[in-house]
C-alpha positions as CSV (number, residue, x, y, z in Angstrom):
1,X,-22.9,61.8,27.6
2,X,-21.8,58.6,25.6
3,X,-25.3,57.5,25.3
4,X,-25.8,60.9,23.3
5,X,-23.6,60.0,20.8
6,X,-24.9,56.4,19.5
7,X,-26.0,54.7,16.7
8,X,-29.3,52.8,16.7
9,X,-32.0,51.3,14.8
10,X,-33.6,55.0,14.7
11,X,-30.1,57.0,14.6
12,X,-28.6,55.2,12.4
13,X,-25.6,57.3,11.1
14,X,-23.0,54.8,10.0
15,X,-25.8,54.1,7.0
16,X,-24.3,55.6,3.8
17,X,-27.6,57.7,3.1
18,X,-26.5,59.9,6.5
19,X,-22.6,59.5,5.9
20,X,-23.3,61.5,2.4
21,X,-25.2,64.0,4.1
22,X,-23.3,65.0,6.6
23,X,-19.7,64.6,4.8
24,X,-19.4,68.0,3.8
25,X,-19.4,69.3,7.2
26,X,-16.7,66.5,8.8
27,X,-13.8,69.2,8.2
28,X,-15.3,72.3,10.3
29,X,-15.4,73.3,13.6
30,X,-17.8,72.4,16.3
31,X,-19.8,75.5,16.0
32,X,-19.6,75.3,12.1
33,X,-20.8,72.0,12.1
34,X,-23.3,72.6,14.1
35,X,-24.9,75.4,12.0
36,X,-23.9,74.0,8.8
37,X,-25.8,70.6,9.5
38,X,-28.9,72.8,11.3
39,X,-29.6,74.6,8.5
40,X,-29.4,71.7,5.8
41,X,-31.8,70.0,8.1
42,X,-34.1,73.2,8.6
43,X,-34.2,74.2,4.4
44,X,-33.3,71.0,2.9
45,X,-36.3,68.6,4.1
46,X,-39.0,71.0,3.5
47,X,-42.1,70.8,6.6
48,X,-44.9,69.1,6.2
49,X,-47.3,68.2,9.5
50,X,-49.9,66.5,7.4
51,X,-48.1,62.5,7.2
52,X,-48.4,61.0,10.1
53,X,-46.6,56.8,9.8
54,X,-47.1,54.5,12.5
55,X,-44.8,52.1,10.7
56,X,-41.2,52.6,13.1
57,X,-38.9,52.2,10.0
58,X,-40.8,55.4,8.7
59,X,-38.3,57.1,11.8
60,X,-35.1,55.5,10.8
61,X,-32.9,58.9,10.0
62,X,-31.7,56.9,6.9
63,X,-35.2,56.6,5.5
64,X,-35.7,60.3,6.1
65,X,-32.9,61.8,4.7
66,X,-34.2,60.6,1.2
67,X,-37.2,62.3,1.6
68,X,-38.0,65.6,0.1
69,X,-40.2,66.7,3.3
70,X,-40.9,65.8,7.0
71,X,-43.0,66.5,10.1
72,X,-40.9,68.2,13.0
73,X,-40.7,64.3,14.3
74,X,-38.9,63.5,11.2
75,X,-36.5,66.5,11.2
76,X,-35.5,66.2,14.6
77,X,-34.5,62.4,14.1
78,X,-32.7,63.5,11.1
79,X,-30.9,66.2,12.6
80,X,-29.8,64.2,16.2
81,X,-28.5,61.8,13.9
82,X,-26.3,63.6,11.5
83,X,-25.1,65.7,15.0
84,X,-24.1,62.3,16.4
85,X,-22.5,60.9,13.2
86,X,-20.5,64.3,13.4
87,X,-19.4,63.8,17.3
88,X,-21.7,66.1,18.7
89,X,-24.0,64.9,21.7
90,X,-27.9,65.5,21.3
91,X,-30.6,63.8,22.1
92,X,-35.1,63.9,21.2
93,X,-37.2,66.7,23.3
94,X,-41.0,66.3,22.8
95,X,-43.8,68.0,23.7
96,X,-47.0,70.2,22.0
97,X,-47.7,73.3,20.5
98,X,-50.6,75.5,19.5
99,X,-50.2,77.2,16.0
100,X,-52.3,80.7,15.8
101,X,-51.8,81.1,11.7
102,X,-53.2,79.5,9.1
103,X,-54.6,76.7,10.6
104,X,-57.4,75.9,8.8
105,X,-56.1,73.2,7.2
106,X,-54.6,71.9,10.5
107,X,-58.0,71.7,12.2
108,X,-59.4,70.1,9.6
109,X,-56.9,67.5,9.9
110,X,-56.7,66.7,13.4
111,X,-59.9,68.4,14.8
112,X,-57.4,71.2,16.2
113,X,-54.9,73.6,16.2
114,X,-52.3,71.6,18.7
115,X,-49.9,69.3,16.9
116,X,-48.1,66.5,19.2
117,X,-46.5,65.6,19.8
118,X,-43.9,68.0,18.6
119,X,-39.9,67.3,17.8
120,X,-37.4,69.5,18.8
121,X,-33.9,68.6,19.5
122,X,-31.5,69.2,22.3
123,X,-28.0,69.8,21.5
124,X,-24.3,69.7,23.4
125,X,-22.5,72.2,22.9
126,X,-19.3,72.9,25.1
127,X,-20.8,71.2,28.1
128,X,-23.8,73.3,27.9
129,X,-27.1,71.8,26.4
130,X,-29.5,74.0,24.1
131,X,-32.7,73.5,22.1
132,X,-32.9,73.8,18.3
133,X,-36.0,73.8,16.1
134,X,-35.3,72.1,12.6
135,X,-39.2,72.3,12.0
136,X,-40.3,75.2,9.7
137,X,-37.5,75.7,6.3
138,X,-37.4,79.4,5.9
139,X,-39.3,79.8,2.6
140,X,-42.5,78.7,5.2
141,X,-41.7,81.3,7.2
142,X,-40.9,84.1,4.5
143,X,-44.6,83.0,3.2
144,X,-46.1,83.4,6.7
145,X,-43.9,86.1,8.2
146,X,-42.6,84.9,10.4
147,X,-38.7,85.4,11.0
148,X,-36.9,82.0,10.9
149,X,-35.1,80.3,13.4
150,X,-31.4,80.7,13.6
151,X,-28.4,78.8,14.9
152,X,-27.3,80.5,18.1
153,X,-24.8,78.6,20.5
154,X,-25.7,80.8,23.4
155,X,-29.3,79.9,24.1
156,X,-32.0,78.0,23.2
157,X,-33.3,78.6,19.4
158,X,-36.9,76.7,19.2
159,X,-40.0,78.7,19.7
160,X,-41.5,81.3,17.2
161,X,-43.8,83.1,19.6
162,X,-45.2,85.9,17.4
163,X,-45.0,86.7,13.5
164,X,-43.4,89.9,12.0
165,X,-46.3,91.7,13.0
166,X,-46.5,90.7,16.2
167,X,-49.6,88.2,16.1
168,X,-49.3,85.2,18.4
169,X,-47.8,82.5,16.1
170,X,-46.9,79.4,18.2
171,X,-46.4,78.6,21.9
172,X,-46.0,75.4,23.5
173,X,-48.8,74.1,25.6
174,X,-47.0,70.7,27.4
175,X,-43.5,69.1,27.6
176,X,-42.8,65.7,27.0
177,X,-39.1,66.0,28.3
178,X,-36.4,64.2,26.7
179,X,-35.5,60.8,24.8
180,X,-32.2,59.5,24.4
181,X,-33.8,57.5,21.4
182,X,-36.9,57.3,19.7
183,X,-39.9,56.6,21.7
184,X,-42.4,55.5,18.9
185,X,-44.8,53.5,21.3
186,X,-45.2,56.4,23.3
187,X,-45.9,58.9,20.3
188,X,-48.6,56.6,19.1
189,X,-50.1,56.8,22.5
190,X,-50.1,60.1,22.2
191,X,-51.8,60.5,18.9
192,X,-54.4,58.0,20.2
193,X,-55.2,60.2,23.2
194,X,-54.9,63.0,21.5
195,X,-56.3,62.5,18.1
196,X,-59.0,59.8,19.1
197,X,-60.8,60.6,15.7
198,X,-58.2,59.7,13.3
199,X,-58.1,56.1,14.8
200,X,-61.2,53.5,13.8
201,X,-61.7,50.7,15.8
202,X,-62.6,47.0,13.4
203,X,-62.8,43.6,15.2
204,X,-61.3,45.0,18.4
205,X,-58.4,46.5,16.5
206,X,-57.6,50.2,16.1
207,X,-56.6,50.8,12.8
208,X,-54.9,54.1,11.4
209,X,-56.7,56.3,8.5
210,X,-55.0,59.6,8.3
């Protein structure tokens, strides 16, 4: 469990950038923490799935609490972080999803409608360990109705299956598994195998154009 609750290069919560954003929650309970620091996350750094770095200090939670919006990658670094500088265990969950709405603009970014890899993050709550989406800020979902996720520490809160109308939104289409820090060679692996086109190969070299 200790290994849940550390600082590193990526999760680095002693900085004073995550210090400051987390301070106003150091007084509360467990569970008000918990959703008090979820939904900061989920509405503060507004989503965005179109910036895609390859550059590893673009994941140091630091970094990405200055910004003003994030992929899910970004969000869920942000959020293990500021749960660890808090005392609460939680770790990295990857894996991909499929997205039903509004995704022209998504295949003509990545030649598809499956984003991966996604972030999610996997909490500890009371010896029991649940998922949490940070991903999509609620204004998103108002604008595509779709109900936003909620803090709930009885189950898993992470997968927006169908809008208020009932079309199919999102469902998750492989799991990664777990990652008790972040695994940045692997996610470029997976772009590259995933997202061949995006990559140009020069003098033997791959080199990034998104």
């Amino acid at each position: 469990m200790s290994k849940h609750l550390e600082t590193s290069y990526y999760f680095d919560f002693q900085s004073q950038e995550i210090q400051q954003y987390i301070e106003p929650f150091q007084n509360l309970s467990l569970l008000e923490k918990t959703e008090g620091i979820y939904l900061k996350v989920r509405d503060g750094l507004l989503y965005d799935p179109y910036h895609i770095s390859l550059k590893k200090e673009s994941y140091v939670s630091s970094h990405i609490a200055q910004k003003k919006s994030g992929n899910c990658v970004e969000k869920s670094i942000l959020l293990i972080s500021c749960l660890r500088g808090l005392g609460i265990p939680a770790k990295l969950h990857l894996g991909k999803v499929q997205n039903h709405l509004a995704v022209e603009r998504l295949t003509q970014k990545f030649g598809t409608n499956q984003l991966t890899p996604h972030g999610m993050v996997q909490v500890c709550l009371e010896e029991k360990w649940i998922k949490l989406s940070p991903a999509f800020n609620a204004s998103l979902c108002e604008k595509f109705g779709v109900e936003p996720l909620e803090f709930d520490p009885e189950k898993s809160s992470y997968l927006q299956k169908y809008n208020q109308r009932g079309d199919l939104f999102m469902e998750y289409t492989a799991d990664y598994g777990c990652f008790d820090d972040v695994p940045v060679d692997f996610m470029v692996q997976n772009l590259k195998e995933n997202y061949p086109h995006i990559f140009v190969t020069k003098d033997n070299k791959q080199e990034f154009f998104l």
